[in-house]
C-alpha positions as CSV (number, residue, x, y, z in Angstrom):
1,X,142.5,97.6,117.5
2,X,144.3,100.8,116.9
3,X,144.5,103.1,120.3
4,X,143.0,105.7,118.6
5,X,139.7,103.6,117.6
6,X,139.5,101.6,121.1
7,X,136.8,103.3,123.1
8,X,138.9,102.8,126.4
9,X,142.9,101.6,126.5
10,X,141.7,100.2,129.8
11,X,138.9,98.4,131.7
12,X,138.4,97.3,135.5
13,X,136.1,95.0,136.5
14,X,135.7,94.4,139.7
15,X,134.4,95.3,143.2
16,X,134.1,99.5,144.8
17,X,133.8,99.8,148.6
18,X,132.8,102.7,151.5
19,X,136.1,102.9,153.5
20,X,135.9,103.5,156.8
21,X,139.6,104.6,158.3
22,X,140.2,104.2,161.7
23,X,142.7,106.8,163.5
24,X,144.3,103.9,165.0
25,X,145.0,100.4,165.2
26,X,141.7,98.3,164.9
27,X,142.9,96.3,168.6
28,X,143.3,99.4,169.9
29,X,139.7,100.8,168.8
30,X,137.9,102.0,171.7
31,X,134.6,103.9,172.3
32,X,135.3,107.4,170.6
33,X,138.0,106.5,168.1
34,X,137.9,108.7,165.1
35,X,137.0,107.7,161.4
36,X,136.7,108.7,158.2
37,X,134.5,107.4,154.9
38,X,136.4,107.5,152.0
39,X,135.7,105.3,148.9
40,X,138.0,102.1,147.9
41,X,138.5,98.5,147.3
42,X,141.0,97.2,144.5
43,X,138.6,98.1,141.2
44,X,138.8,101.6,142.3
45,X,142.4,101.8,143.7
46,X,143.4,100.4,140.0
47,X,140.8,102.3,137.6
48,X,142.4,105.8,139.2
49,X,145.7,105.0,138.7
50,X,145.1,103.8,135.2
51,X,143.6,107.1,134.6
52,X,146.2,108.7,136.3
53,X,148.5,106.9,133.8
54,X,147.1,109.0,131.2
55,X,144.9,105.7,130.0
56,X,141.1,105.8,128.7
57,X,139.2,104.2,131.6
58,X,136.2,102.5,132.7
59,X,134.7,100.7,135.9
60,X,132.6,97.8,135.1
61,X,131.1,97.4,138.6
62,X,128.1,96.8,140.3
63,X,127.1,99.2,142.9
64,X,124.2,99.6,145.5
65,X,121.4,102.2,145.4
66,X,122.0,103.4,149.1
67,X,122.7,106.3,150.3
68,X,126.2,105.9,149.3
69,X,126.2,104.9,145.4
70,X,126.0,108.7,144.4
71,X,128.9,109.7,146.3
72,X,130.9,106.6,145.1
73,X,130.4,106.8,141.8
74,X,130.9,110.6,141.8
75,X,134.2,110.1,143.9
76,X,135.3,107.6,140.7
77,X,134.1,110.3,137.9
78,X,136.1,113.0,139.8
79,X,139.6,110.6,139.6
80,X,139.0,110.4,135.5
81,X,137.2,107.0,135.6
82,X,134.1,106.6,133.5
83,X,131.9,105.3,135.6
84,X,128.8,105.3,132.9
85,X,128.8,101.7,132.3
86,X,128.3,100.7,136.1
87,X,125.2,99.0,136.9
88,X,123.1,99.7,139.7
89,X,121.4,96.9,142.0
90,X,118.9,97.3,145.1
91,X,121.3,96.0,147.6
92,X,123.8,98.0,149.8
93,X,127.2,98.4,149.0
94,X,130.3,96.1,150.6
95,X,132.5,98.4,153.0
96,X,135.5,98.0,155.4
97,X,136.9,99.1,158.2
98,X,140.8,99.3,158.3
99,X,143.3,100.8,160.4
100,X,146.5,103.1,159.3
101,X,149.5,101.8,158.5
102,X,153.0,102.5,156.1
103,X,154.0,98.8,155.9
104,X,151.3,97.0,154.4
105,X,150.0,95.2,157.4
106,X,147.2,96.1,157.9
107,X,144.0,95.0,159.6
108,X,140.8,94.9,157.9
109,X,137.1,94.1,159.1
110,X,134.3,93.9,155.8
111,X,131.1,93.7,155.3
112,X,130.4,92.3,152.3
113,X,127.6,89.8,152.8
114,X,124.4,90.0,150.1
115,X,126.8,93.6,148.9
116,X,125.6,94.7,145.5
117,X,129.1,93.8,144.2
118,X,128.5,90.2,145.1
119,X,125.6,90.2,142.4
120,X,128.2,90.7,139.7
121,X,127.4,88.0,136.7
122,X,127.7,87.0,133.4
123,X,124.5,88.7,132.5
124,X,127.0,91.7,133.2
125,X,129.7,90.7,131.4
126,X,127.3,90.4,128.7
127,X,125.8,93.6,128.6
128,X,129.5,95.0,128.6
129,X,130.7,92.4,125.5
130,X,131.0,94.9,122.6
131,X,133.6,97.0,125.3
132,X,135.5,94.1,126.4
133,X,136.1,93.0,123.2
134,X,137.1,96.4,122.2
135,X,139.6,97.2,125.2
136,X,143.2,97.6,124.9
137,X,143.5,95.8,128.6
138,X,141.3,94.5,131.2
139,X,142.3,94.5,135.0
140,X,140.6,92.1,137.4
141,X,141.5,90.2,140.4
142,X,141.0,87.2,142.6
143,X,139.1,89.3,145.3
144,X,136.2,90.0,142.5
145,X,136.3,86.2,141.5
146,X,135.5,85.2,145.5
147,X,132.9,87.4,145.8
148,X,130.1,85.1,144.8
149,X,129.9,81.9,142.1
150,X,128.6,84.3,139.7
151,X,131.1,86.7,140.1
152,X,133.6,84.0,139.1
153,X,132.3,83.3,136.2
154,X,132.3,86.8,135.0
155,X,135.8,87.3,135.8
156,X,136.7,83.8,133.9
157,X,133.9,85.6,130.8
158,X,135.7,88.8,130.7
159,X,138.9,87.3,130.8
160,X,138.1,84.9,128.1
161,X,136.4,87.7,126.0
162,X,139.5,90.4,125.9
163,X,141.6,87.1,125.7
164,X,140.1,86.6,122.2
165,X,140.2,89.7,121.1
166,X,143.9,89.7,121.2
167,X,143.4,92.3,124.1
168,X,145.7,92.4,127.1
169,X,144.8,90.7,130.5
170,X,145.9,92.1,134.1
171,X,145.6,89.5,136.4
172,X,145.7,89.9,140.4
173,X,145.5,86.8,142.8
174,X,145.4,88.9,145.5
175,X,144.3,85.7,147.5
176,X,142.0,86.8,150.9
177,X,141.6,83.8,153.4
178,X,138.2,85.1,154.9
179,X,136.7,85.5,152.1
180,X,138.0,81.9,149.8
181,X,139.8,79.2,150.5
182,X,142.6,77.9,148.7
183,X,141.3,75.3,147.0
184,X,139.2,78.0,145.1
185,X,141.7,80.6,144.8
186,X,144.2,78.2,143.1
187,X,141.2,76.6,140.8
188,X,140.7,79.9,139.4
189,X,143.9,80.9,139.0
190,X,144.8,78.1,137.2
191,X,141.8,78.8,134.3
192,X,142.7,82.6,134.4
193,X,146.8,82.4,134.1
194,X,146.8,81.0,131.0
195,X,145.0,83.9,129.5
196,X,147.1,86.6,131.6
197,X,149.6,88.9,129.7
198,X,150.6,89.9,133.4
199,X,150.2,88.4,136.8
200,X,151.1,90.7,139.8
201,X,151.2,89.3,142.8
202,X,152.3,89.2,146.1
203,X,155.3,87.0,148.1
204,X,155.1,85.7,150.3
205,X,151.4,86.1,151.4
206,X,149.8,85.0,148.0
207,X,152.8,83.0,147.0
208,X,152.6,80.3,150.0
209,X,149.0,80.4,149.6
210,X,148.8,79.7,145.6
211,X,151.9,78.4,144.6
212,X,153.8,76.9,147.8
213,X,156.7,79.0,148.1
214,X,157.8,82.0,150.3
215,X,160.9,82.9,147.9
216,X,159.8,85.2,145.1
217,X,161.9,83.7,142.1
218,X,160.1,80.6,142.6
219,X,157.1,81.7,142.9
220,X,157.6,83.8,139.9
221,X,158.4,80.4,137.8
222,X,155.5,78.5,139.3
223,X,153.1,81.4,138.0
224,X,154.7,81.3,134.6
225,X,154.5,77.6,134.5
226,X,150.3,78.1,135.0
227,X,150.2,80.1,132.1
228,X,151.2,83.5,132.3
229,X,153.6,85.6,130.3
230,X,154.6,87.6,132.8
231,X,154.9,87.9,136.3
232,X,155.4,90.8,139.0
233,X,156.1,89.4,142.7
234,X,156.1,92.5,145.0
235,X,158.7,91.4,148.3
236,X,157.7,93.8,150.8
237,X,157.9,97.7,150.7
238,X,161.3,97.7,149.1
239,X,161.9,95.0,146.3
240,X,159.9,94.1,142.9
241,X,160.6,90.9,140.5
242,X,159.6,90.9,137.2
243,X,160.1,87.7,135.2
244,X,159.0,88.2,131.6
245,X,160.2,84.2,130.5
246,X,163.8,86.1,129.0
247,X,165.0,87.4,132.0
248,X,164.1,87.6,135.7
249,X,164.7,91.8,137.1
250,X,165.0,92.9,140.2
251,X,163.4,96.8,140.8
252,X,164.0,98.6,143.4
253,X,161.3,100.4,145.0
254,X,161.7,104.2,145.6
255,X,161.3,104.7,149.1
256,X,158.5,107.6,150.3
257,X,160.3,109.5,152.8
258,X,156.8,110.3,154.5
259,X,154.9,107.3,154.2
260,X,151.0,107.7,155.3
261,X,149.3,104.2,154.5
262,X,149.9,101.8,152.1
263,X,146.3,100.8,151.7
264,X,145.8,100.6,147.7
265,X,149.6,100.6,146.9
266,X,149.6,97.6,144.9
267,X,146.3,98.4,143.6
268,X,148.2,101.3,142.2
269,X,150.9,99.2,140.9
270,X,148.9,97.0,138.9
271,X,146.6,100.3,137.3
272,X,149.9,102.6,136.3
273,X,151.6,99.6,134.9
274,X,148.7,98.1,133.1
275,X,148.0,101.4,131.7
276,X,151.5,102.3,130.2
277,X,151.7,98.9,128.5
278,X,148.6,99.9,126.5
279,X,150.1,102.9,125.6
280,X,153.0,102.2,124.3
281,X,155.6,101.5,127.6
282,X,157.7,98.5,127.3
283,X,157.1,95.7,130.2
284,X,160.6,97.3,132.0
285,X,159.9,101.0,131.6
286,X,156.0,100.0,132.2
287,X,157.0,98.6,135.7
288,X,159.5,101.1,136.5
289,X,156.6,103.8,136.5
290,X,154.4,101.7,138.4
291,X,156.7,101.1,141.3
292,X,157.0,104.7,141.5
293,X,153.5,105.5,141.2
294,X,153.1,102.7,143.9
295,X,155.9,104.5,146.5
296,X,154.5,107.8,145.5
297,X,150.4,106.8,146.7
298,X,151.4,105.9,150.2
299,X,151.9,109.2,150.7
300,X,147.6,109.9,151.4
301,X,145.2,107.7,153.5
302,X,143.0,105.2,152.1
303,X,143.6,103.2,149.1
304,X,142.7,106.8,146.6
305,X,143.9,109.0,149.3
306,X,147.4,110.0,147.1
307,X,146.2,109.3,143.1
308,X,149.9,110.4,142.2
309,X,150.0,112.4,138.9
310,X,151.6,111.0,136.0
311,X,154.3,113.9,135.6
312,X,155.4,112.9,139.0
313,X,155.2,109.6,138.8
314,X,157.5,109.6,135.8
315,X,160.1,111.7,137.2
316,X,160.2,109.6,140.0
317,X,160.6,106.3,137.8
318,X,163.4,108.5,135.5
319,X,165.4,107.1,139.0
320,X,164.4,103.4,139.1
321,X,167.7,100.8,137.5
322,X,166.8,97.7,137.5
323,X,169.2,94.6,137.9
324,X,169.4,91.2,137.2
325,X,168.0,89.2,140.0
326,X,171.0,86.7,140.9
327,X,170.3,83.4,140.7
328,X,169.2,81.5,143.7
């Protein structure tokens, strides 16, 4: 479908959650210890950067009629996402409690147990058919497919939906012990990667998890070998490999010379880069920007504290080179 027809270049489906940042480390929390609600979880943290991007977006959610469902969905209309196609469900919403950090080790407590999210289904997925099958892209994750057994299903659905319509797939592992194990997490993946124009993920946390390797080349292979067209294996705060089946690239990651909290960075990653693929980018220049995007968002606390905007995102990712990653 021709950009110009497509009622959004790009479609999130997937799970929104209260935030709840702690001024400290969560084993150092004690009686008193400030915090702050903000609104997150990786549907969000991807939908604003895709919009961000400059991409036509939607969130194809599920949220709770609490107290807070107003102010999340308004926090999601303010960062350019439509948020009209988001159902509404008489359960509370999923939150989490996480303390700051600028390397991406962070520790998390959630609360996600009968959440509205977890309701997600295929009697969603459904409902939303005519826009997935219209869609330039679709981003969704491995976090959304272990929230319940129906959520899974809608994530393998939606996949297979945009998959047919010749529409791009964005594809995140993004493998959480406490909430699936590994048997699971690998099942999925292994249904979802063959439909996957890109798989981001991350080594060597997902990596040893999914694919049995800590080194990122390999695990870049083993992902490819599933299914996948392309793979992006973030190494840590400094180093991206891309591994589009012609060539294996290594890009640098600009560093942030004040870092705030890398909550949301890859989040942020996957919605830039998704987004300029729709629009035109090739993979390389489409990565480029999102590794800056993804250096630029640590800058704010909470995973849509710093939405960076595209014109400085861009500059930014006029200084990325990427090189050959030598061979192993």
């Amino acid at each position: 479908m021709a950009a110009a027809s497509r009622p959004y270049d790009v479609l999130v489906l997937g799970e929104v959650l209260v935030e709840i940042q702690a001024g400290t480390a969560l084993r150092a929390a004690a009686d008193g210890t400030d915090a702050r609600i903000s609104f997150s979880g990786d549907a969000l943290n991807a939908a604003a950067a895709a919009a961000a991007a400059g991409a036509r977006t939607a969130l194809l959610a599920v949220v709770g009629d609490d107290e807070l469902g107003g102010p999340l969905l308004r926090r999601a209309a303010e960062l350019g996402i439509d948020v009209s196609h988001v159902h509404r469900a008489p359960r509370p919403n999923g939150a989490y409690l996480v303390g700051a950090d600028t390397e991406g080790d962070r520790e998390f407590v959630y609360w996600r147990t009968r959440s509205a999210g977890s309701t997600l289904s295929p009697a969603h997925t459904g409902a939303w058919r005519d826009l997935l099958s219209g869609a330039g892209a679709l981003i969704t994750s491995g976090i959304t497919g272990a929230l319940s057994p129906s959520a899974r299903e809608a994530v393998l659905d939606a996949a297979r939906t945009v998959h047919a319509a010749g529409g791009h797939l964005t594809y995140d592992p993004n493998h959480r012990p406490r909430l699936t194990g590994r048997d699971a997490a690998r099942e999925l993946l292994a249904r979802i990667a063959p439909m996957t124009g890109l798989l981001k993920t991350s080594c060597p946390a997902d990596a040893l998890a999914l694919v049995d390797t800590a080194d990122p080349r390999a695990a870049a292979a083993r992902y490819r070998a599933l299914g996948a067209r392309a793979v992006a294996v973030t190494c840590g705060s400094g180093r991206l490999l891309l591994d589009d089946g012609a060539r294996v690239a290594r890009f640098p990651v600009p560093p942030n010379p004040a870092p705030i909290d890398a909550t949301g960075a890859g989040d942020c990653f996957t919605g830039t880069v998704t987004a300029r693929i729709v629009l035109g980018d090739t993979l390389a220049r489409a990565v480029a920007h999102g590794v800056a995007a993804a250096s630029l968002s640590v800058s704010g606390r909470g995973g849509t504290g710093c939405v960076p905007a595209f014109a400085d995102t861009a500059a930014l990712a006029a200084t990325v080179r990427p090189g050959t990653e030598p061979d192993p």
